[in-house]
C-alpha positions in Angstrom: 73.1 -67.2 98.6 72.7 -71.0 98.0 76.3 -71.7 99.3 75.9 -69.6 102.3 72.6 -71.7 103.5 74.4 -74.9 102.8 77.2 -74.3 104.6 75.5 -72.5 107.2 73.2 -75.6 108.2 76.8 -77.8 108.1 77.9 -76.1 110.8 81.4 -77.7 110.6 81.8 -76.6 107.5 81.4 -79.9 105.8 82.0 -79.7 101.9 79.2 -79.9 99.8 79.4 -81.7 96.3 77.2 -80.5 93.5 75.7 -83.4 93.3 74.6 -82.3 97.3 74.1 -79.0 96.8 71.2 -80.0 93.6 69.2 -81.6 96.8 68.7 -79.0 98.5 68.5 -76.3 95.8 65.1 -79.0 94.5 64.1 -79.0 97.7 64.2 -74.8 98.1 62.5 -74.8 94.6 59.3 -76.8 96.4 59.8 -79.7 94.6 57.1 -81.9 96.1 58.5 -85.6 95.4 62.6 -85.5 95.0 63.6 -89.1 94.5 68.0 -89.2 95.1 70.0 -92.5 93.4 72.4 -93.0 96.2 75.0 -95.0 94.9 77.5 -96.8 97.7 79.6 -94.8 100.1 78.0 -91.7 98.7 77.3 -89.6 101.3 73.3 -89.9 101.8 73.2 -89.6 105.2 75.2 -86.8 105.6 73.1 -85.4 102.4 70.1 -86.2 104.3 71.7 -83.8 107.4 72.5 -81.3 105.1 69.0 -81.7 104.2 66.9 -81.4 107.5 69.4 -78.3 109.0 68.6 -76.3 105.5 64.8 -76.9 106.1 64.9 -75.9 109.6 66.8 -73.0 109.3 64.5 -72.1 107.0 61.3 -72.4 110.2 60.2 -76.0 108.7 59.4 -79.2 110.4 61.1 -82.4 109.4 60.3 -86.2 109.7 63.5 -88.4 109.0 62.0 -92.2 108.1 64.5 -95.2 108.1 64.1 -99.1 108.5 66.5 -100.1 110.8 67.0 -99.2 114.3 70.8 -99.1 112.7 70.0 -96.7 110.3 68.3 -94.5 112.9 71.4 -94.4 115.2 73.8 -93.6 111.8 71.4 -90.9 111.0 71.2 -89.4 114.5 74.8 -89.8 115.2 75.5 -87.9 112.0 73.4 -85.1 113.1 75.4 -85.0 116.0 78.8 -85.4 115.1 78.8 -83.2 112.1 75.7 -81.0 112.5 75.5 -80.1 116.0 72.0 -81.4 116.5 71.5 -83.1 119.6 68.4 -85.0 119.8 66.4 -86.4 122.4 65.9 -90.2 122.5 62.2 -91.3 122.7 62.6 -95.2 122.5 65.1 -97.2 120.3 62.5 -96.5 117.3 61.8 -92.5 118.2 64.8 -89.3 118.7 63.6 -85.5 118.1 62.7 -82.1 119.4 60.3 -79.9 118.2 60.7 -79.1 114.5 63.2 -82.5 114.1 61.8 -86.5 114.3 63.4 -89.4 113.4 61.6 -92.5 113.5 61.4 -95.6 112.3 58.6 -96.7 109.7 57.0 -99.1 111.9 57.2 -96.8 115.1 55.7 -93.7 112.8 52.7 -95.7 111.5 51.9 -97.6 114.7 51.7 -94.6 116.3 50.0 -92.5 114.0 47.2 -95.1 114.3 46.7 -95.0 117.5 46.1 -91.2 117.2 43.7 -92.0 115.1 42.0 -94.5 117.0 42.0 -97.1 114.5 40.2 -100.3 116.1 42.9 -102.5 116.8 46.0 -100.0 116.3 47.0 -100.6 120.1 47.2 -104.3 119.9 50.8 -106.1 120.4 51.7 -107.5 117.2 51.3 -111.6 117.0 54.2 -113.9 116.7 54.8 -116.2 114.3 54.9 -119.2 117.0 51.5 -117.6 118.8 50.0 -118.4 115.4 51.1 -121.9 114.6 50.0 -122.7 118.2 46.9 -121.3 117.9 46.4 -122.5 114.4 47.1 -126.3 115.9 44.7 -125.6 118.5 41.8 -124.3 116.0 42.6 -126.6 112.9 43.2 -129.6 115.4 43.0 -132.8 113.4 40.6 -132.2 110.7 43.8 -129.1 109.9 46.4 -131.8 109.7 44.6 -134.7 108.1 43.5 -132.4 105.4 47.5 -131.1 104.7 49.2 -134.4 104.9 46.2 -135.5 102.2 47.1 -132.5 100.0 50.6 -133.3 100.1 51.5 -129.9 101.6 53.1 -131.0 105.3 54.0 -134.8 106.6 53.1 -135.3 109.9 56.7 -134.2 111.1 57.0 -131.1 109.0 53.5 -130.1 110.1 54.3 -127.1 112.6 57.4 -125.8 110.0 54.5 -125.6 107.2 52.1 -123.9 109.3 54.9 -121.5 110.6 56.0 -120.9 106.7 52.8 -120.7 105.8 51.8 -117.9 108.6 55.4 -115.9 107.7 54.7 -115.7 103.9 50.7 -113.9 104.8 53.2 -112.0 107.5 54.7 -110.6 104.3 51.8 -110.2 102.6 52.6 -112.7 99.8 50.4 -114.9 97.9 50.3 -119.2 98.7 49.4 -121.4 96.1 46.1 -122.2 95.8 45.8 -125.7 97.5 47.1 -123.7 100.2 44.8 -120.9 100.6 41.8 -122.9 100.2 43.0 -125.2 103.4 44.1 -122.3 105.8 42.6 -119.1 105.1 39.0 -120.4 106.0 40.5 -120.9 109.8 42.3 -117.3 109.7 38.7 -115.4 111.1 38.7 -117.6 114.3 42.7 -117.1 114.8 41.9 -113.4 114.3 39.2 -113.7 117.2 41.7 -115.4 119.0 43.9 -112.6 118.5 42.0 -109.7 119.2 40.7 -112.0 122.7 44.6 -111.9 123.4 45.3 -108.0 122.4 47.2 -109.7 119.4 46.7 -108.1 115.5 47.9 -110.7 112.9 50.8 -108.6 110.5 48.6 -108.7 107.7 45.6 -107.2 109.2 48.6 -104.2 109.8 49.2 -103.7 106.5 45.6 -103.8 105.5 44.8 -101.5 108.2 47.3 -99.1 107.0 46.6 -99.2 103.4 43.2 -99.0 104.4 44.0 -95.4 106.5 46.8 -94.3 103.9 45.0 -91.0 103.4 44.0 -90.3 107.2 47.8 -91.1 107.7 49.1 -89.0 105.1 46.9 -85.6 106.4 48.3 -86.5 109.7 52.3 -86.2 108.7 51.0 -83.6 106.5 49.4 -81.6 109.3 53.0 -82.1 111.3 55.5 -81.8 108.9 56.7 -79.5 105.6 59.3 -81.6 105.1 59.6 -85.9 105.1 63.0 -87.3 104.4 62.8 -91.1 103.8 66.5 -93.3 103.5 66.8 -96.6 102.3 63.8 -95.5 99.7 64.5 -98.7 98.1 63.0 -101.1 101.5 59.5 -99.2 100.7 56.5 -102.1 100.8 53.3 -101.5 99.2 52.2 -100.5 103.3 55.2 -97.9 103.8 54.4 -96.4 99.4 50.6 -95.9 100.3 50.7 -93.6 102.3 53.7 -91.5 100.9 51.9 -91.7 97.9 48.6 -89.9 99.4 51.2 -87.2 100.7 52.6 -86.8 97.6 49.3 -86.1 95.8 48.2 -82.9 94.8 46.4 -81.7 97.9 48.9 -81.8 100.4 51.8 -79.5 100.7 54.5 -81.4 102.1 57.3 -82.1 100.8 58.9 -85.5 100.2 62.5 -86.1 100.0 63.7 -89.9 99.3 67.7 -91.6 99.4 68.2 -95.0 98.1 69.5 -97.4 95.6 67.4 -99.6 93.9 70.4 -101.8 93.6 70.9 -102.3 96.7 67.4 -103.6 97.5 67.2 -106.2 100.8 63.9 -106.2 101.8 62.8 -107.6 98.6 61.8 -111.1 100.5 59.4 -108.4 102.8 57.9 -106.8 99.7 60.2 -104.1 99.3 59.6 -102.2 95.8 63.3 -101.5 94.5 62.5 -98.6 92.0 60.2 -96.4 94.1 60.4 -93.2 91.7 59.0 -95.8 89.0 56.1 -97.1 91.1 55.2 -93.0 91.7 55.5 -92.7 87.9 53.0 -95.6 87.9 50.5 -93.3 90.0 50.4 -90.5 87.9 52.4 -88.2 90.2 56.0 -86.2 89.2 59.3 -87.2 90.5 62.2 -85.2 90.4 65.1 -87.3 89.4 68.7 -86.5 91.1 71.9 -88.8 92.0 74.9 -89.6 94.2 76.8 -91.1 92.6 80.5 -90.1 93.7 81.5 -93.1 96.3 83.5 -91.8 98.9 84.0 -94.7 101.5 85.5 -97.2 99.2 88.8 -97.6 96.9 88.6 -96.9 93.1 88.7 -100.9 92.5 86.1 -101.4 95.0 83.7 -99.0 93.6 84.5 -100.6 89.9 83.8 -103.6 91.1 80.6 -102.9 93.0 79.0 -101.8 89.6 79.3 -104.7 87.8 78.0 -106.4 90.6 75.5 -104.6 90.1 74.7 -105.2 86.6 75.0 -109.1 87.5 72.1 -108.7 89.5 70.3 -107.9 86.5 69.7 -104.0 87.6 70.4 -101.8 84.8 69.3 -98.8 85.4 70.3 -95.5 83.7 72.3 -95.1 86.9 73.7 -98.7 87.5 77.2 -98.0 86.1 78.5 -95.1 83.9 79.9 -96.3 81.0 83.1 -94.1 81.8 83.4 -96.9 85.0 82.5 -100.2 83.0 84.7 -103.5 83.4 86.6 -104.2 80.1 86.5 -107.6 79.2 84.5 -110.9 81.4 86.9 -111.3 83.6 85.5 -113.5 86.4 86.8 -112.0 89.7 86.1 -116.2 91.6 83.3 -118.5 90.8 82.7 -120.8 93.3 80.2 -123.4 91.9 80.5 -126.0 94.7 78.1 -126.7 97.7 77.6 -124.5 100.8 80.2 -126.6 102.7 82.7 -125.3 100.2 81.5 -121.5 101.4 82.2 -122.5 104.6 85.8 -123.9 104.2 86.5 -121.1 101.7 85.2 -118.1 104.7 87.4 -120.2 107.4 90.4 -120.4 104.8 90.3 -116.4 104.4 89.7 -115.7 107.9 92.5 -117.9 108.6 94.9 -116.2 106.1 94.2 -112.8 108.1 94.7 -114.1 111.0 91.6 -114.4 112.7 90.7 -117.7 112.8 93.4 -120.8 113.4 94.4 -122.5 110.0 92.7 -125.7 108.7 94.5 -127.8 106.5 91.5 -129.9 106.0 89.6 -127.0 105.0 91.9 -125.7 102.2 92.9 -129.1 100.6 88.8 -129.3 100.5 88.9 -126.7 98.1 90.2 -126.1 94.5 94.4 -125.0 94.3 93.4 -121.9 92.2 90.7 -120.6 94.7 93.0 -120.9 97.7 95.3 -119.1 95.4 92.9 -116.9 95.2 92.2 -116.6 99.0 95.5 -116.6 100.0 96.4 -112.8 97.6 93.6 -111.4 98.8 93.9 -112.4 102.6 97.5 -110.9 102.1 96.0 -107.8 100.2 93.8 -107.3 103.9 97.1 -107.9 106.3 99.4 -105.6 104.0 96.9 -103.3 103.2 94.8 -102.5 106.9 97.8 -104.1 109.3 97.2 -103.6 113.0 93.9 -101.3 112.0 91.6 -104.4 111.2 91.1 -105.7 114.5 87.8 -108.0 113.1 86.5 -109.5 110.9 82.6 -108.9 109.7 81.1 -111.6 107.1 78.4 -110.8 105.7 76.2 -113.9 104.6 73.0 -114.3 102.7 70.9 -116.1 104.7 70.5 -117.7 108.3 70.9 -121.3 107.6 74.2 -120.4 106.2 75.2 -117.8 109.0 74.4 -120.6 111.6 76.4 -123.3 110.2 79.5 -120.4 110.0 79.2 -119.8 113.3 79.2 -123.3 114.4 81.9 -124.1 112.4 83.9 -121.0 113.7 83.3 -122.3 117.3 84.3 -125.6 117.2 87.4 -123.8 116.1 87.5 -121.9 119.1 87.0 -118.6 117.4 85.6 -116.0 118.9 81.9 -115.2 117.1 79.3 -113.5 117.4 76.0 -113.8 115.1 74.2 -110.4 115.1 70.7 -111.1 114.7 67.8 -108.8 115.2 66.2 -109.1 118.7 64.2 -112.3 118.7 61.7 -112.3 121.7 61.9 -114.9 123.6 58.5 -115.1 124.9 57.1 -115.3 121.6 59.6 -118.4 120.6 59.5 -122.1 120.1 60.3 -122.4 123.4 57.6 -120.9 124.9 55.4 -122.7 122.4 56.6 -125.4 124.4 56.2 -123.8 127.8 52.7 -122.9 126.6 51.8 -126.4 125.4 53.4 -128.0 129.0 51.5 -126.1 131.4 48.3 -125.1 129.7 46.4 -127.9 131.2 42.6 -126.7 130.2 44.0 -126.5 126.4 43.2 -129.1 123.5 45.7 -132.0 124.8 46.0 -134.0 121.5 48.2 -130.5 119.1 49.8 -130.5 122.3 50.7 -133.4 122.7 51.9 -133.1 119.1 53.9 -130.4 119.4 55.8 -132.0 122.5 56.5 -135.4 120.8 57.5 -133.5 117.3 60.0 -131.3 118.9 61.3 -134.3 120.9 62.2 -136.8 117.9 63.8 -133.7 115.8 66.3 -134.1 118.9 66.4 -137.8 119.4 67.3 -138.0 115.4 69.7 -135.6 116.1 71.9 -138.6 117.4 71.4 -141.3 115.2 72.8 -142.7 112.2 71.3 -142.8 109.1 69.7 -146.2 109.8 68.5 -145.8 112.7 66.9 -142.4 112.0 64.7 -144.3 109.5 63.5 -146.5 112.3 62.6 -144.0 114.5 60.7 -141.7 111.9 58.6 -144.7 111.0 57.7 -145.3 114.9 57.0 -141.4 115.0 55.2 -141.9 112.5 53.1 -144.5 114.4 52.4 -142.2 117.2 51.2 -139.2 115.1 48.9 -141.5 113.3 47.5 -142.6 116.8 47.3 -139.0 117.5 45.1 -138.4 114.3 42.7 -141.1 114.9 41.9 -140.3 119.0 38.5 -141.2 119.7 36.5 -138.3 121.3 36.7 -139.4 124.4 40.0 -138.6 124.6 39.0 -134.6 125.8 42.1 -134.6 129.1 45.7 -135.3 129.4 45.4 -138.6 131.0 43.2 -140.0 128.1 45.3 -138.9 125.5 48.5 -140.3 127.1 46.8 -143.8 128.1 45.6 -144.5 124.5 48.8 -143.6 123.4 50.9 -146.0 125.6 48.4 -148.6 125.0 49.7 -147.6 121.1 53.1 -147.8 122.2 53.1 -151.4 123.8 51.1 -153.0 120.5 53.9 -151.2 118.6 56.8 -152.1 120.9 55.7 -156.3 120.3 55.9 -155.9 116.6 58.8 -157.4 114.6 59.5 -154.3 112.5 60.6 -152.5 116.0 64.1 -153.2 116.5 66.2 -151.4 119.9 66.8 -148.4 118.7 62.8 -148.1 118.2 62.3 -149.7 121.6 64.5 -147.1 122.8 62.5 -144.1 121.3 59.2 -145.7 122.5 60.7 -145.8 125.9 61.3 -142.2 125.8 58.4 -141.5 124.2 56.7 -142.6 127.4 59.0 -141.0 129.8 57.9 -137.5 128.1 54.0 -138.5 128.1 54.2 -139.4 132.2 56.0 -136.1 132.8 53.7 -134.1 130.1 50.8 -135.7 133.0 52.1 -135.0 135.6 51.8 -131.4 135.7 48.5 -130.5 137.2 48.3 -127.0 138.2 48.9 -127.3 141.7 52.1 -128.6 140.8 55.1 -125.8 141.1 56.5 -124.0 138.3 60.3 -125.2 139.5 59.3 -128.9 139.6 57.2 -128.3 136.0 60.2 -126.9 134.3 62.4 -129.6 136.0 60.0 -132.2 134.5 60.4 -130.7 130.8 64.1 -130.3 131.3 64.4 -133.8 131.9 61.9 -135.1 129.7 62.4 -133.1 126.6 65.9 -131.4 126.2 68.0 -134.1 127.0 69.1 -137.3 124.5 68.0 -139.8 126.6 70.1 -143.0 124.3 71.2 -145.3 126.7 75.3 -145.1 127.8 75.6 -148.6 126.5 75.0 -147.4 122.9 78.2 -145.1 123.0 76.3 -141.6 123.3 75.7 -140.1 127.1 73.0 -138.0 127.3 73.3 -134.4 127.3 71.2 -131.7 129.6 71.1 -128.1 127.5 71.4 -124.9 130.1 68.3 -123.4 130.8 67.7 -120.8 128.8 66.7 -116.7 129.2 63.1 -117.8 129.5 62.9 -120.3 131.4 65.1 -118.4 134.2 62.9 -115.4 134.4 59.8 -117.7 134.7 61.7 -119.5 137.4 62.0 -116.0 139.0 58.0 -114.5 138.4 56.4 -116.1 141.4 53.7 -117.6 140.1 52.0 -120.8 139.9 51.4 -123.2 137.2 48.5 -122.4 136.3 49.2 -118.6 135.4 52.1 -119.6 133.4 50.2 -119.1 130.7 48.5 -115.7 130.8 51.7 -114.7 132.2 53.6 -115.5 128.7 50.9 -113.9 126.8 51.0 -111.0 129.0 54.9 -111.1 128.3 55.0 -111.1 124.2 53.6 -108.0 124.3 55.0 -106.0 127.0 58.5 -107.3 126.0 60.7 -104.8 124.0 64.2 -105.4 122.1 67.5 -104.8 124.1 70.3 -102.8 122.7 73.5 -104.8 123.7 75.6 -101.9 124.6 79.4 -103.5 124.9 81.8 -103.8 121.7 81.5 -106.8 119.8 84.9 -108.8 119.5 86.8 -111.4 117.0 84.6 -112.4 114.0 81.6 -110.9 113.5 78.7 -113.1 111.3 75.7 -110.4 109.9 73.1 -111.7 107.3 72.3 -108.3 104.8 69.5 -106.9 106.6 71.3 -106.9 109.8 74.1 -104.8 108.5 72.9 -101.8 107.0 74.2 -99.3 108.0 77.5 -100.4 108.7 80.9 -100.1 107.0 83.4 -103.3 107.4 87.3 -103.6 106.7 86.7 -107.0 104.6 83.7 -108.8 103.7 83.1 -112.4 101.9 80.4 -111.3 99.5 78.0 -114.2 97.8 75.7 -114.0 94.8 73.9 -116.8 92.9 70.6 -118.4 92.5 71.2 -120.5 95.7 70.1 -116.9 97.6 66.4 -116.8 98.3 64.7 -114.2 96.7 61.1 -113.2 96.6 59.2 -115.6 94.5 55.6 -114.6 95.6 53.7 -111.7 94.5 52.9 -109.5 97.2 48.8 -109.7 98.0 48.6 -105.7 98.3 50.6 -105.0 95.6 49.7 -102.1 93.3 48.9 -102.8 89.6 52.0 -103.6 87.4 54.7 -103.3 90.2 55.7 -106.6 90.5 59.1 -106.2 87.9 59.6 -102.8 90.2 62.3 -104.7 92.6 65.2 -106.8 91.6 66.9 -107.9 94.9 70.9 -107.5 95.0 72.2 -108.7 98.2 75.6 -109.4 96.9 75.5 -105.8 95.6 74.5 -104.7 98.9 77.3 -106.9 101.2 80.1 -105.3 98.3 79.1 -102.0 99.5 80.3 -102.3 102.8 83.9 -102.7 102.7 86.6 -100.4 102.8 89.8 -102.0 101.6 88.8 -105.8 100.2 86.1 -108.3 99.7 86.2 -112.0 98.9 83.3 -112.6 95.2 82.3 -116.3 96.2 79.4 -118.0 93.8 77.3 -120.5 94.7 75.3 -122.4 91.9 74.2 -121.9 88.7 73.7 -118.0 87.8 75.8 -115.4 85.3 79.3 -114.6 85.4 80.4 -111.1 86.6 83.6 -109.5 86.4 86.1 -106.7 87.7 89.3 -105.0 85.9 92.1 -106.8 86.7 94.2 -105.6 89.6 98.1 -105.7 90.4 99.2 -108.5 91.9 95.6 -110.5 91.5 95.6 -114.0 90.2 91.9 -114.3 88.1 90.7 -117.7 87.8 87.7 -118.5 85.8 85.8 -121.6 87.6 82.4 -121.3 85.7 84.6 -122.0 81.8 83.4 -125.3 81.5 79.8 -125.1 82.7 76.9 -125.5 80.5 
């Protein structure tokens, strides 16, 4: 009888493993909380369709939660493709019928708080650069005078500390104490700000869902029998609340999670890791099953993926049977240089497969026996896929390195493509900048600020080392006169007189040589144009003012460097197109962050392929570069709505997760100081061990 409902809800007839088939008898059996190890390549998404078609053929109605708008298309494709559920798209975040929903976390609470007419719960999320603007304006200053006397931000680094600052309370983690006691006192008035604007700060979100976890959970609970959550792993202390008051003992519905504890990414965003544990925690019962038979990957792949594993220091019961343990430390490549040895080493393999020109330079860069190394494995990928691998995906661990691949990639004249997730553009340091230029009724001296501190990050840009000295020293000058503007300074022209006044004492002291002169010069080429735009100017003649002012190096031909104009960007185009005049510029941006909505680009990505991890789950690759080491961020603050005793409940594993992914082959590269990990050796596979002499 069991068989027949399994394969009945296939529909294909799609084999079921044991391992499969124990899901769904748990979830017959009215298990309330089943919590499912899914191991690599396992086959949880097609467990979790097996899943949903068993619980509606049996008259229930199922929720399916992921992340990632990726994993909702590889859930709802699989419905499709092997199922024969069609479901209706909603919005990139929302596909269903009537007794099937598959939504994204964010979309499902969002919207589930609006339905209850929680105060706030329709407001457009702020942005991180909304907030540092707004924090400038309110903090003016008294803000940065206070920092730069802490020691917490110089007067260059001020805006990236606020915006750091702002992104950690994003993520609900804790700042150091110096920290909180300078900026949280401002947060009420930037939260007024916010809710003048239709703007929620992110961490008023999580409150205000931890805060409604129970109303929440009697809402799904009132919807749905059946909850199926993938990538259980990703769960916050937000996302666990409320699936914690639906598994309690007065709600019926039943709650089905698929993950890998190992393979935790959005440890940096307060993802838990070992869910069933933090429900343990609570008091309630979890039902314990695995996957752990990986079907996507080849035997040496899957050995090596759980030790791995183990190197990132998860050893659960389920990390790696001891049938499939490595024998002996082997050390598959240790790479213990700097991250432009990662890059030479990615160009160097790409190269070997054929998908990115060779580089000499790069390889004699590196040591013999890791281009050794490079060179059998790149051959393994060419012998082993042929014709069938026509890209190649890297996986990287963070964006500062995934930026300088990409730029090294194109100065090669590879074709690359970075796949990021949807930034919005009107919520941007550009239109900080927009914002700043026309807002002529806002506080002119953070403005002014902003303008000049964005300028010399590109006038330095240029320089050499000496001259980048001289030029932070007369920056240094201005923001000083900034700081100590006398009151009357209350408009544009006042500010900008005072400071060119600043700029000719400065210009007739000895100390400034020409390169300073130079910068002072355009210093005051940027303050005339920043004053000349009253609002009756044009928006076309505006942005033609910033344009010239601000994104072009404006060193002198004599000095050997032409300047350079950057193409006007997205933004600035579609505010060249609104038909409206300066002064609605501003409004009209606001207006914009909150109406705009993420683009699905819908033609194939071509040649080499550059995803950090978050952006590819969900995917399967033909060869991936994997990295692991300390020199990978990882959560080091406490999350500030964490529950008692869950902070050693995650262990983050990106390298774990990026092995995952491939198919055929993958490329171990270290970086810094951390534990050695090892694979069985395989045929033809030249082993070095780079770490041997390392204390």
């Amino acid at each position: 009888m069991k068989t027949g409902i399994v394969a009945a809800a296939c529909g294909h007839g799609i084999p079921c493993s044991d391992e499969q088939r124990a899901v769904v008898e748990a979830f017959r059996l009215n298990e309330p909380l089943i919590i499912v190890i899914s191991k690599a390549g396992t086959g949880k998404t097609t467990t979790a369709g097996i899943l949903a078609c068993n619980a509606i053929a049996t008259g229930n109605r199922v929720l399916v939660l992921s992340f990632s708008k990726n994993g909702l298309v590889e859930i709802v494709a699989a419905l499709s493709q092997y199922h024969g559920i069609v479901l209706n798209r909603h919005s990139e975040s929302h596909y269903g019928d009537n007794s099937l929903r598959v939504r994204s976390f964010d979309s499902l609470l969002w919207n589930t708080m609006q339905m209850l007419g929680v105060k706030g719960s329709t407001y457009a999320r702020a942005g991180l650069d909304w907030q540092v603007r707004t924090l400038m304006e309110i903090g003016g200053s008294e803000l940065r005078c206070a920092g730069i006397n802490l020691g917490l931000w110089t007067s260059l680094s001020y805006q990236y500390s606020l915006r750091e600052i702002c992104d950690l309370i994003a993520r609900a983690q804790f700042l150091s104490p110096d920290t909180e006691d300078l900026v949280l006192p401002y947060w009420p008035r930037l939260e007024d700000c916010g809710r003048k604007c239709r703007l929620i700060l992110p961490d008023a979100q999580v409150r205000m869902v931890i805060d409604n976890a129970s109303k929440i959970a009697e809402l799904i609970a009132s919807n749905y029998e059946l909850v199926i959550v993938d990538e259980l792993q990703d769960c916050s202390q937000r996302d666990l609340s409320p699936l914690g008051e639906l598994a309690g003992a007065c709600h019926t519905t039943q709650i089905v999670g698929l993950g890998d504890p190992g393979q935790l990414v959005m440890g940096f965003r307060g993802g838990i890791g070992d869910v069933a544990g933090a429900f343990e925690k609570q008091g309630l019962s979890v039902k314990r099953l695995a996957l752990t038979i990986n079907r996507r990957s080849s035997p040496e792949l899957v050995q090596a993926q759980n030790t791995l594993q183990l190197a990132s220091k998860w050893e659960g019961p389920l990390a790696c049977p001891d049938a499939e343990r490595a024998s002996g430390p082997i050390p598959l490549i240790a790479l213990v240089g700097d991250e432009r040895s990662l890059i030479d080493a990615h160009i160097s393999f790409l190269s070997i497969c054929g998908l990115a020109p060779p580089d000499p330079l790069a390889r004699r860069q590196l040591d013999s026996q890791l281009v050794t190394a490079l060179d059998e494995r790149g051959q393994y990928l060419v012998e082993r896929c042929g014709e069938e691998t026509p890209l190649g995906e890297i996986l990287v661990p963070t964006k500062k390195l995934a930026t300088d691949l990409v730029a090294a990639l194109k100065e090669r004249q590879v074709d690359v493509t970075w796949v990021r997730s949807g930034a919005n553009p009107y919520d941007s340091t550009q239109a900080t900048l927009l914002h700043a230029w026309f807002n002529t009724s806002g506080l002119p001296t953070p403005q002014v600020h902003l303008l000049i501190a964005h300028h010399v990050s590109k006038w330095l840009n240029c320089l050499d080392l000496n001259d980048r000295v001289e030029v932070r020293a007369c920056s240094e000058v201005l923001f000083d006169g900034l700081t100590n503007m006398t009151t009357c300074a209350v408009n544009r022209k006042a500010v900008v007189d005072q400071l060119f006044d600043l700029i000719e004492s400065a210009n007739s002291h000895e100390a400034v040589g020409p390169c300073g002169r130079d910068y002072f010069g355009a210093v005051k080429n940027l303050l005339n144009a920043y004053v000349s735009v009253p609002s009756s100017s044009s928006v076309e003649a505006a942005l033609n003012s910033l344009e010239a002012a601000l994104f072009v190096s404006q060193r002198p031909a004599n000095r050997g460097r032409s300047g350079t104009v950057l193409a006007s960007s997205v933004l600035m185009e579609s505010l060249r197109s609104a038909e409206i005049d300066s002064s609605e510029v501003s409004d009209w941006l606001v207006s914009e962050v909150s109406n705009w909505r993420v683009r699905r680009e819908c033609d194939p990505i071509s040649g080499i392929v550059v995803k950090t991890p978050e952006m590819a789950k969900g995917d399967t690759v033909d060869a991936a570069i994997v990295h692991h080491g300390e020199a990978i961020p990882r959560s080091q603050h406490p999350s500030r709505f964490t529950m008692p005793l869950a902070e050693d409940l995650g262990s983050p594993s990106l390298a774990y997760v990026a092995a995952s992914r491939p198919r055929h082959v993958y490329v171990a590269l270290c970086l810094g100081h951390f534990p050695r990990y090892h694979e069985t050796r395989l045929s033809g596979w030249q082993y070095i061990d780079a770490v041997e002499n390392r204390e």
